[in-house]
N, C-alpha and C positions, 0 to 999 in steps of 0.2 A: 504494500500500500504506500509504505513513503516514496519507493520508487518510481512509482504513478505520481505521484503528488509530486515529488521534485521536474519530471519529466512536463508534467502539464504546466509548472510555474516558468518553465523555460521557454514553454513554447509560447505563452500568455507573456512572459517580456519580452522577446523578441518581436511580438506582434506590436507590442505597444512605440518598440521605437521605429516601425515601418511607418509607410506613407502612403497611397493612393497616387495614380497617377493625376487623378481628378484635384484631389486635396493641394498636391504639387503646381496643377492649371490655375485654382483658382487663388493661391497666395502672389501667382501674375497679375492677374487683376488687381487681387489687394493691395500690392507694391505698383500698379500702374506702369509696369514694365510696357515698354515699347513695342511691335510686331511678336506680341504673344507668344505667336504661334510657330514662330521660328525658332523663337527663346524654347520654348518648349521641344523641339526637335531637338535644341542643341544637349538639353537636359536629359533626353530619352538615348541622345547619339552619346553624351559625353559619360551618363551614369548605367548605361547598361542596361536600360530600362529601370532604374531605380534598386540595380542589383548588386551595381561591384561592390568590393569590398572601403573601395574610395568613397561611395555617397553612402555606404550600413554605415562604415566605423566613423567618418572624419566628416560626414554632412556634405562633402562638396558634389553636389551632381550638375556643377557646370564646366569641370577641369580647370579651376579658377587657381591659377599660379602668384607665388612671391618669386621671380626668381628663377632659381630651376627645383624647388622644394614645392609640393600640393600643399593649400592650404586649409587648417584644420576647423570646422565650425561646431558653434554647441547646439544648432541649428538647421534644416532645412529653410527654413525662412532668411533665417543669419546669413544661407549663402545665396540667395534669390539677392538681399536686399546688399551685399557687397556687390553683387552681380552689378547692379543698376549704377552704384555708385563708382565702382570704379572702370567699367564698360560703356552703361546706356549712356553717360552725361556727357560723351562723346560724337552721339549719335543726335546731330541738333539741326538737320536736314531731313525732315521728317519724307521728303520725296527722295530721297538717296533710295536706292534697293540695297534693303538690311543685308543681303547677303555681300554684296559687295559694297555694304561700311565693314564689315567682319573681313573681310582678305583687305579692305583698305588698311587698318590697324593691325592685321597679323596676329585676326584671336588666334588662329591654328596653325599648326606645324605642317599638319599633313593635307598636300595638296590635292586630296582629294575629299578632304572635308566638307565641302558647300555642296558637291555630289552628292555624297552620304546624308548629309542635314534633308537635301532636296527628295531623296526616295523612301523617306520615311510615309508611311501612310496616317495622316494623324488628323486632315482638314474637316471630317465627319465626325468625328468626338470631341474636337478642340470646340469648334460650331454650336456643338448641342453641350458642354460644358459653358461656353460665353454664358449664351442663350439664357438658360440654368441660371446663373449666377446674376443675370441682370433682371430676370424675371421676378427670383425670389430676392430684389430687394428694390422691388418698380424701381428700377435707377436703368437712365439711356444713357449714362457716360460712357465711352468708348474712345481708346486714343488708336487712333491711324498710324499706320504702318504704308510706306510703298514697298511693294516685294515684285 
């Protein structure tokens, strides 16, 4: 019986410091990040789906660097809202195409990055997450993106 009881407390915290991919859309919103929906790809591209060991252990699921060292958050939200601050507040060309302000500034290394961001399938649940989120709080505020 403890062994039961240890086993299901383990699987009951690990749960507790998971995320949603939804949960993770809509703290975009709440931070008012820029082209959502890319930011989002780049979240889904850079954390593995919200699986590596880089966004479980250290919060970061944007591959957000000091340096050549990943940086360590006490937060998902903690690394959305670095994200913004030290990325989107560069992005002040709201008609620029987000992808190429990101290879304009050299977020990524690997050139084939903006490829991989682009073939994610994510425009039909990102859509009906907005959707969701401005519904349940009668709010039409929305910031534009050119992509």
């Amino acid at each position: 019986m403890k062994k039961y009881l240890s086993l299901l407390f383990i699987v009951i915290s690990l749960d507790a410091f998971s995320i949603s991919k939804k949960e993770v859309y809509h703290l975009l919103i709440k931070h008012e990040i820029k082209c959502r929906e890319t930011v989002y790809r780049q979240i889904i591209w850079e954390s593995g789906h919200l699986k590596s060991k880089k966004a479980r252990n250290d919060k970061n699921i944007l591959g957000i660097k000091r340096g050549t060292r990943y940086c360590k958050y006490k937060s998902y939200e903690a690394c959305i809202k670095d994200y913004k601050k030290r990325v989107q507040y560069k992005y002040k060309d709201s008609t620029e195409n987000y992808y190429k302000f990101l290879k304009r500034i050299g977020y990524a290394e690997d050139k084939k990055y903006i490829k991989g961001l682009k073939s994610l399938k994510v425009k039909n649940i990102v859509n009906k997450w907005e959707s969701e989120w401005w519904t349940d709080r009668n709010n039409t505020r929305k910031i534009s993106c050119s992509l």
